[in-house]
PDB file with one MODEL, atoms N, CA, C and O in Angstrom:
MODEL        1
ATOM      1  N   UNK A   1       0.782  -1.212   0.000  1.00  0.00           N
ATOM      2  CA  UNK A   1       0.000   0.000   0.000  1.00  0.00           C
ATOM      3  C   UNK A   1       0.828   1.283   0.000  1.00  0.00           C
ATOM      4  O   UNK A   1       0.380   2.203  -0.684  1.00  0.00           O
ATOM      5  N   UNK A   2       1.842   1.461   0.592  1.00  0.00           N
ATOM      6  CA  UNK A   2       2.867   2.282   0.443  1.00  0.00           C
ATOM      7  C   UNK A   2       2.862   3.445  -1.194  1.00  0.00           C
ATOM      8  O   UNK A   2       2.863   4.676  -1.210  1.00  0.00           O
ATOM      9  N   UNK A   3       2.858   2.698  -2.122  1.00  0.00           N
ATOM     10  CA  UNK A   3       2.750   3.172  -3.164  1.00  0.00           C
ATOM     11  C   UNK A   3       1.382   3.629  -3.555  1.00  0.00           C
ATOM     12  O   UNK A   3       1.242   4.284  -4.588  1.00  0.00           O
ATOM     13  N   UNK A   4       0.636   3.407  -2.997  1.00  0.00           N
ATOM     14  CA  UNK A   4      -0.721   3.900  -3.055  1.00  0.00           C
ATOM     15  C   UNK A   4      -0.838   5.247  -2.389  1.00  0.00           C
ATOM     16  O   UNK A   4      -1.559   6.186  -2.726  1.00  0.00           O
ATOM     17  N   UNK A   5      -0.142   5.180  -1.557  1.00  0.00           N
ATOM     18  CA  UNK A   5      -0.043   6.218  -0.103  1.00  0.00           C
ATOM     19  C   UNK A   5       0.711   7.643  -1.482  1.00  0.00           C
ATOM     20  O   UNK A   5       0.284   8.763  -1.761  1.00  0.00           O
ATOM     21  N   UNK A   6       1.939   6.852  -2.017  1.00  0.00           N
ATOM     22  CA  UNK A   6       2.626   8.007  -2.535  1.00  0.00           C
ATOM     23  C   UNK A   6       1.754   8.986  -4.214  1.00  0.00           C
ATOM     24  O   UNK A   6       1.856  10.180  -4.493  1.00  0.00           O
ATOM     25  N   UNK A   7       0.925   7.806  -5.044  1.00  0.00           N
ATOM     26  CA  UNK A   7       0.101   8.262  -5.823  1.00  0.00           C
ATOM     27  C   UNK A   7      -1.319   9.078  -5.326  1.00  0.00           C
ATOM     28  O   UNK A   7      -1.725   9.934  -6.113  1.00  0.00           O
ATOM     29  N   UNK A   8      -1.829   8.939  -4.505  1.00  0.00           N
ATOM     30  CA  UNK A   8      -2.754   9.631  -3.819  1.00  0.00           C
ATOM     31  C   UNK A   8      -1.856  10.940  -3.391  1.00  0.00           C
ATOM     32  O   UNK A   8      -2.469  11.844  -3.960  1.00  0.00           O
ATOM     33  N   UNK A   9      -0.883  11.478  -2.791  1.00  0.00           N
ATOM     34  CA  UNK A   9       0.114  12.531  -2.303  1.00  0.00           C
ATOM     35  C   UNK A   9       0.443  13.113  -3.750  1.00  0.00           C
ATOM     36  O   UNK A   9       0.401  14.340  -3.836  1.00  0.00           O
ATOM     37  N   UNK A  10       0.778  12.360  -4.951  1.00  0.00           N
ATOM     38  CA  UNK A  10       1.539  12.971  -5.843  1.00  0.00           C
ATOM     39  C   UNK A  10       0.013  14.321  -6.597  1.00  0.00           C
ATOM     40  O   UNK A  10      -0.100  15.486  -6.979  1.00  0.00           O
ATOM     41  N   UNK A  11      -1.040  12.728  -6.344  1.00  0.00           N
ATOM     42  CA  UNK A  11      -2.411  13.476  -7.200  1.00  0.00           C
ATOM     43  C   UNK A  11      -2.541  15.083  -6.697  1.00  0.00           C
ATOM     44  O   UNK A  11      -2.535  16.081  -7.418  1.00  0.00           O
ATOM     45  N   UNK A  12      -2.683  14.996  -4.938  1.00  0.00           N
ATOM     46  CA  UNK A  12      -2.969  16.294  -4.422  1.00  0.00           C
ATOM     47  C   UNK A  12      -1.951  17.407  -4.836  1.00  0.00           C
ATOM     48  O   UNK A  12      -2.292  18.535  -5.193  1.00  0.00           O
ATOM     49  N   UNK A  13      -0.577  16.934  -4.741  1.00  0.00           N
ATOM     50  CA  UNK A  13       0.309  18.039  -4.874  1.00  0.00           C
ATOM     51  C   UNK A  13      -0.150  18.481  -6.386  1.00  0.00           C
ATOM     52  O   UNK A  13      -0.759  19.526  -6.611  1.00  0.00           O
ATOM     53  N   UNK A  14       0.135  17.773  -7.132  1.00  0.00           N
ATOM     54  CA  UNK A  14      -0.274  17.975  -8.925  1.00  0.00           C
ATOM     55  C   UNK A  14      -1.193  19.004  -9.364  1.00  0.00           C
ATOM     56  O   UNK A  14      -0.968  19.856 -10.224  1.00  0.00           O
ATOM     57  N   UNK A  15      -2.776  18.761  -8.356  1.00  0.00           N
ATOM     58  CA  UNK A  15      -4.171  19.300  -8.487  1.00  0.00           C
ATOM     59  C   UNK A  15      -3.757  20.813  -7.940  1.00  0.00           C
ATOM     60  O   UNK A  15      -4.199  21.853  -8.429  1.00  0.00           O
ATOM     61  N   UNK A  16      -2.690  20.726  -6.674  1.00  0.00           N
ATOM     62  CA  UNK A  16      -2.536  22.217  -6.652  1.00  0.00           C
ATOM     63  C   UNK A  16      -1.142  22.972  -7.198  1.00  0.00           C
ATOM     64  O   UNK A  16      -1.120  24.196  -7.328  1.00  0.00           O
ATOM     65  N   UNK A  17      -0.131  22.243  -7.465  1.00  0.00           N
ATOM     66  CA  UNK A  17       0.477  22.950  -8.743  1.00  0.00           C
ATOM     67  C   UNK A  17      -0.390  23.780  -9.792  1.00  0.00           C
ATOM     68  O   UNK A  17      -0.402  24.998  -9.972  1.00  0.00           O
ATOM     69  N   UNK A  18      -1.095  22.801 -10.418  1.00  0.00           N
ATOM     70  CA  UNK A  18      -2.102  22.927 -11.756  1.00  0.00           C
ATOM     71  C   UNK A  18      -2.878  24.409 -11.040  1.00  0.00           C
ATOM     72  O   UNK A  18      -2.728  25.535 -11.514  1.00  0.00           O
ATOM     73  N   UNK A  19      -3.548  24.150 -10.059  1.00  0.00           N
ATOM     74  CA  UNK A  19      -4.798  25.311  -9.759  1.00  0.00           C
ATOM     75  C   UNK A  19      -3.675  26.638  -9.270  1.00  0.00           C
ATOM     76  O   UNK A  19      -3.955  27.832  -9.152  1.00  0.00           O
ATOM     77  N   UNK A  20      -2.757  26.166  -9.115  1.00  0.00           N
ATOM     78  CA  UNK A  20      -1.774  27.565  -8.687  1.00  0.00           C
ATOM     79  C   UNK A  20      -1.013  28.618  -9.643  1.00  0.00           C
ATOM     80  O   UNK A  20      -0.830  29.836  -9.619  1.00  0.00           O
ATOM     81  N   UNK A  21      -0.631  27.471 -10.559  1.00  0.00           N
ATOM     82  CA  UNK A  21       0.179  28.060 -12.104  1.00  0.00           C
ATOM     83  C   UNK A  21      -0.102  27.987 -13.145  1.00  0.00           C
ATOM     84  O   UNK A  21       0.373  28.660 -14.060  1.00  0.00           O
ATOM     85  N   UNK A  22      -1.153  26.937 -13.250  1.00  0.00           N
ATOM     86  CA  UNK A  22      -1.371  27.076 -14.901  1.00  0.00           C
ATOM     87  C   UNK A  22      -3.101  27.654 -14.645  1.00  0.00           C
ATOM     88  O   UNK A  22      -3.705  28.077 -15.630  1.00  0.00           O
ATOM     89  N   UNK A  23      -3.576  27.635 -13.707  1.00  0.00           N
ATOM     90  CA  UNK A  23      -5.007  28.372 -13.526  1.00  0.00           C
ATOM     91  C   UNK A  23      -5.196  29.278 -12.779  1.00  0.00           C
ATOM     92  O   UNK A  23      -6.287  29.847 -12.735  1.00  0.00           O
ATOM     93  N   UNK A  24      -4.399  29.543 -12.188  1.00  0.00           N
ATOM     94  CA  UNK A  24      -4.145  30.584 -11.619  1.00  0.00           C
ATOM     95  C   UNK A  24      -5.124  31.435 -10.727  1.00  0.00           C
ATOM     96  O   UNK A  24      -5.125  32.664 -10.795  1.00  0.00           O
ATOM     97  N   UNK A  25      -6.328  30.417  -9.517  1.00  0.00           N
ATOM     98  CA  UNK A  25      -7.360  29.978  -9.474  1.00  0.00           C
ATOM     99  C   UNK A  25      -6.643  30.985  -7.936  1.00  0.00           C
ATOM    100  O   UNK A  25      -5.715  30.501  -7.288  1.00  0.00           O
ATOM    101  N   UNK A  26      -7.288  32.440  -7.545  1.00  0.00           N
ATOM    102  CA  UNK A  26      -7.072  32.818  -6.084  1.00  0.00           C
ATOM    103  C   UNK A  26      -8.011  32.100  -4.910  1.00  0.00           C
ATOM    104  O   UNK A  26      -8.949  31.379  -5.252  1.00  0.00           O
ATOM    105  N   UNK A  27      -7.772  32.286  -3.810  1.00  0.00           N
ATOM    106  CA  UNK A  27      -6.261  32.638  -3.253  1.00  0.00           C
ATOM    107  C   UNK A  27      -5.143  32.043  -3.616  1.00  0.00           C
ATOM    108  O   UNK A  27      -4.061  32.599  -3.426  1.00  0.00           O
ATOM    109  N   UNK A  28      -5.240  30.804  -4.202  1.00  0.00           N
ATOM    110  CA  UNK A  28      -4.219  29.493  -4.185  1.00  0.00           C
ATOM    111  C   UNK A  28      -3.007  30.596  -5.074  1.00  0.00           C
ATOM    112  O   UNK A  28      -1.823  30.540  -4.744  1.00  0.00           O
ATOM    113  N   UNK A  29      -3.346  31.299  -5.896  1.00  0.00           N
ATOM    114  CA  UNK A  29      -2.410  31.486  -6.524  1.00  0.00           C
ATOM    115  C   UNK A  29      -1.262  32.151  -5.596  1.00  0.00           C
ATOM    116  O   UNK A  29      -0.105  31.762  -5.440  1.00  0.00           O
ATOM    117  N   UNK A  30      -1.901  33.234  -5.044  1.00  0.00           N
ATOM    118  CA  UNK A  30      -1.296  34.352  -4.388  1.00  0.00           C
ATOM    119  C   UNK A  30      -0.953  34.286  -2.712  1.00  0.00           C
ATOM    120  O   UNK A  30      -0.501  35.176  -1.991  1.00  0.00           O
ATOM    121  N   UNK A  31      -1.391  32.721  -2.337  1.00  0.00           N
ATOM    122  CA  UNK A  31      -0.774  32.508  -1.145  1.00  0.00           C
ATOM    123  C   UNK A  31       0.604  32.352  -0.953  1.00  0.00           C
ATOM    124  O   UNK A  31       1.338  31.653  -1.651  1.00  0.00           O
ATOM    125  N   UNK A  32       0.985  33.131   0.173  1.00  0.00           N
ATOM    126  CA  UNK A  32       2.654  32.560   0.579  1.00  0.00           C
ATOM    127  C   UNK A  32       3.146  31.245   0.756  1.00  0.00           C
ATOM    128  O   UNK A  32       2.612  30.478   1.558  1.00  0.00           O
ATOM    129  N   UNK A  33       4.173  30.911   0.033  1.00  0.00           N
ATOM    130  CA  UNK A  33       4.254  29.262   0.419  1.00  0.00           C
ATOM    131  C   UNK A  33       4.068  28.833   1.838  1.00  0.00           C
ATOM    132  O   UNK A  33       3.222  28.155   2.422  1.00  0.00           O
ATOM    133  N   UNK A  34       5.002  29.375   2.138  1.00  0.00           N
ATOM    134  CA  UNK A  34       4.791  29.250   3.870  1.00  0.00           C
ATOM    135  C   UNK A  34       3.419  28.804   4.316  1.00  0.00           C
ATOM    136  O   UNK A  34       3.246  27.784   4.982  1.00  0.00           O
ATOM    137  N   UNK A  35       2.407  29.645   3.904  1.00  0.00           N
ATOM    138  CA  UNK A  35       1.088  29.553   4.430  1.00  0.00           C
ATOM    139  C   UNK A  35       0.428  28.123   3.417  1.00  0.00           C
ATOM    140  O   UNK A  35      -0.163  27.138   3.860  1.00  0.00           O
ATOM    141  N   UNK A  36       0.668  28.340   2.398  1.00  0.00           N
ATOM    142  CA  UNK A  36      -0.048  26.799   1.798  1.00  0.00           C
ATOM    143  C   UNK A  36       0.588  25.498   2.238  1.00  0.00           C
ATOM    144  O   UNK A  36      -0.156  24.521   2.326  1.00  0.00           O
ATOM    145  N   UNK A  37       2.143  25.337   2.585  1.00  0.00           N
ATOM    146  CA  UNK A  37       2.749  24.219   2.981  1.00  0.00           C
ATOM    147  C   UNK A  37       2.210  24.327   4.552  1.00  0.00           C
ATOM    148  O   UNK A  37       2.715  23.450   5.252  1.00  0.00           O
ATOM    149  N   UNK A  38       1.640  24.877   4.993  1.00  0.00           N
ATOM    150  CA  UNK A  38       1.118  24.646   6.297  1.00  0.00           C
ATOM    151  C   UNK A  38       0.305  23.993   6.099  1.00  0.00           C
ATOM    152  O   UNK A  38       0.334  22.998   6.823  1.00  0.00           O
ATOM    153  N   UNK A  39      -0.864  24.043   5.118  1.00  0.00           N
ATOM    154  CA  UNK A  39      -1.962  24.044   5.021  1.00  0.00           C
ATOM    155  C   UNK A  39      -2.329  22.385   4.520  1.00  0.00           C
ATOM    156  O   UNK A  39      -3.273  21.637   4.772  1.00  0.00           O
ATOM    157  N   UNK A  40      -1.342  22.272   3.865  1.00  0.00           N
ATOM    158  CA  UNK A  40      -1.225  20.991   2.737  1.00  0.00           C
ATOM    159  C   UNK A  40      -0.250  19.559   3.151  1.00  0.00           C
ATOM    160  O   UNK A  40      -0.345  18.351   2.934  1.00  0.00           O
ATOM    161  N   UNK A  41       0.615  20.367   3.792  1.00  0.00           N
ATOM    162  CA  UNK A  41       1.096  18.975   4.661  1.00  0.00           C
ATOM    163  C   UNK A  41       0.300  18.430   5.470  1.00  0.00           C
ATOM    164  O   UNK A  41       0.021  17.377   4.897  1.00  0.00           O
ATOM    165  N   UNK A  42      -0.336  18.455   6.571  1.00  0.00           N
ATOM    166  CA  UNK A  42      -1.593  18.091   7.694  1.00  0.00           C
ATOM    167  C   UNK A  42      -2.001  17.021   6.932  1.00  0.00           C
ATOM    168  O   UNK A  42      -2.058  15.843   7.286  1.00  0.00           O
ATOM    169  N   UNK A  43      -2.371  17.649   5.530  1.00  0.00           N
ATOM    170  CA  UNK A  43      -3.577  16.601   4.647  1.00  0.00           C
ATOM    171  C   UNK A  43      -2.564  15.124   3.657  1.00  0.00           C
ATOM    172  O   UNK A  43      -3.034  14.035   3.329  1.00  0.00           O
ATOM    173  N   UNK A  44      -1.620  15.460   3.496  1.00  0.00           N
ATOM    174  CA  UNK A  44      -0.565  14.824   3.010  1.00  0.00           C
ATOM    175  C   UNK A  44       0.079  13.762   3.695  1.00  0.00           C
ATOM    176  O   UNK A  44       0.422  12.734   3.111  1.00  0.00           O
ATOM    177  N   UNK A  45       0.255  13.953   4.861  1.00  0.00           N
ATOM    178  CA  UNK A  45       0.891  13.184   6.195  1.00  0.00           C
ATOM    179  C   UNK A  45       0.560  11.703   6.169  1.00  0.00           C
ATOM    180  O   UNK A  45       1.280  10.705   6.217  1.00  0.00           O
ATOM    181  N   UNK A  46      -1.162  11.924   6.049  1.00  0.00           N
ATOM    182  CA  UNK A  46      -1.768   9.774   6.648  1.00  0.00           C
ATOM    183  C   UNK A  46      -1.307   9.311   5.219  1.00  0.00           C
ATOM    184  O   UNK A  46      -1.022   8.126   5.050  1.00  0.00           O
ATOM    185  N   UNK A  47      -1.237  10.087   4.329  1.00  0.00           N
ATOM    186  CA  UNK A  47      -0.666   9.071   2.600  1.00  0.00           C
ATOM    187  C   UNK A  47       0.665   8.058   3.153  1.00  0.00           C
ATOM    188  O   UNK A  47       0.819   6.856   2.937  1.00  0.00           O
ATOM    189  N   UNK A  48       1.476   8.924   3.872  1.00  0.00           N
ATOM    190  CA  UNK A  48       2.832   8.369   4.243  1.00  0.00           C
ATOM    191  C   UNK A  48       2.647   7.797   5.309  1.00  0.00           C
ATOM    192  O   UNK A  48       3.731   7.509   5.817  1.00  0.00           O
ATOM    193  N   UNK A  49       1.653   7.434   6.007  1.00  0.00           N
ATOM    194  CA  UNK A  49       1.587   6.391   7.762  1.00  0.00           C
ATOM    195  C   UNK A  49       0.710   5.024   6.889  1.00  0.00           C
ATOM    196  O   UNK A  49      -0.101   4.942   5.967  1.00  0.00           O
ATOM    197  N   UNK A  50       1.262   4.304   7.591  1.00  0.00           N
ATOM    198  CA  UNK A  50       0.919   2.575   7.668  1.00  0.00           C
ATOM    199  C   UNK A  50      -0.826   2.803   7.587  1.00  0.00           C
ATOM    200  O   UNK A  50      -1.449   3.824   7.876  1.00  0.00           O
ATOM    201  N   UNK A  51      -1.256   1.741   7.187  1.00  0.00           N
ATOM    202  CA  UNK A  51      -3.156   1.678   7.171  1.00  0.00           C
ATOM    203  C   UNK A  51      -3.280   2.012   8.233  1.00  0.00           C
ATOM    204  O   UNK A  51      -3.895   3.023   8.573  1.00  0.00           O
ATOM    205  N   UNK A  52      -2.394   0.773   9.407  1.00  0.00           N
ATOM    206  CA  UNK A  52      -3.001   0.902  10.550  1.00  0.00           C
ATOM    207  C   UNK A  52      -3.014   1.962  11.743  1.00  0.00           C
ATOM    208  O   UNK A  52      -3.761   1.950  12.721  1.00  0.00           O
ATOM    209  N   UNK A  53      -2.160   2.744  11.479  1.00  0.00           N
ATOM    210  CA  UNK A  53      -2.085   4.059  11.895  1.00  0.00           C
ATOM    211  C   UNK A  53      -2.939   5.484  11.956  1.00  0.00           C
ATOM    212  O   UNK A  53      -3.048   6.376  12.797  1.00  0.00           O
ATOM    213  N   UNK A  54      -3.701   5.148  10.121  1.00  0.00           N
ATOM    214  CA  UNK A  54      -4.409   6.197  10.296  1.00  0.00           C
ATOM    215  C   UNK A  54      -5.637   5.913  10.743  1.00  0.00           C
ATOM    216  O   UNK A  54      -6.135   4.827  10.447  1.00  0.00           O
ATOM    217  N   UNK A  55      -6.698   7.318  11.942  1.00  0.00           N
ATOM    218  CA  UNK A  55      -7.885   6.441  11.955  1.00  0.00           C
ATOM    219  C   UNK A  55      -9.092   6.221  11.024  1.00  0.00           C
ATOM    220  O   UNK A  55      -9.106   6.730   9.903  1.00  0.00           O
ATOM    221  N   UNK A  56      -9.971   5.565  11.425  1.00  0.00           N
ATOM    222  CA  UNK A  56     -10.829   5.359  10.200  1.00  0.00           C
ATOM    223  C   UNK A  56     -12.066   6.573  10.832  1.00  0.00           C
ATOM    224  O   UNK A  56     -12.634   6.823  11.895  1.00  0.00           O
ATOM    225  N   UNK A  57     -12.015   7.249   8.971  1.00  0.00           N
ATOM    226  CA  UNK A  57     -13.332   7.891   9.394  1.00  0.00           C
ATOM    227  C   UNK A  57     -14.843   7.208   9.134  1.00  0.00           C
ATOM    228  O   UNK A  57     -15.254   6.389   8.311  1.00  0.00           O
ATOM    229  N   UNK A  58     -15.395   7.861  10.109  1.00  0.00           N
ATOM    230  CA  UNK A  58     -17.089   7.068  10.160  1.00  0.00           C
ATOM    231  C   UNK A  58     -17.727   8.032   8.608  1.00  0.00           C
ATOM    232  O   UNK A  58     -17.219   9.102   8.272  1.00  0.00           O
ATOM    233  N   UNK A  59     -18.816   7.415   7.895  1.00  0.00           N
ATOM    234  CA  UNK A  59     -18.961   7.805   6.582  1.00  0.00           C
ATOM    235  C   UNK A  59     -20.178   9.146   6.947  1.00  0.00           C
ATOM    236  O   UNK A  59     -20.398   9.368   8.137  1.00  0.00           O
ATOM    237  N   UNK A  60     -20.691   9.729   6.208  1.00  0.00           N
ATOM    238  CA  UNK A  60     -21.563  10.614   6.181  1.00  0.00           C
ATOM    239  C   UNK A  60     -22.598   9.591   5.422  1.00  0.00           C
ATOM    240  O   UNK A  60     -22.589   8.827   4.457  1.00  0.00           O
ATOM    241  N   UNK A  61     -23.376   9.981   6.310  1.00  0.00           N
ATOM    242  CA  UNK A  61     -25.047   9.251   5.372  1.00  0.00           C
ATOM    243  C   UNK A  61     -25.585  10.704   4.946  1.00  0.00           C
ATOM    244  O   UNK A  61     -26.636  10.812   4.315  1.00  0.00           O
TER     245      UNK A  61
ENDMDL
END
């Protein structure tokens, strides 16, 4: 699963490259890195932890 972990991470980073530079889609564009790598690691993190590590979320009905 590991590699699953890293294609799911590559997708997100990609989706906001794309919406940052080639669409140029605000705020994303005009945020400070600083402030988006805050923002985007948090969400990036469980790609790189073991299954059993991350917890499971309960679904929305």
């Amino acid at each position: 699963m590991p590699c699953q972990g890293i294609d799911l991470a590559m997708a997100q980073l990609l989706g906001i490259a794309y919406l940052r530079f080639i669409l140029q889609i605000e705020p994303l564009a005009s945020t400070p890195v600083a402030d988006l790598t805050a923002r985007v690691i948090p969400v990036l993190d469980p790609h790189f932890e073991t299954p059993d590590a991350v917890p499971k979320r309960k679904r929305r009905n």
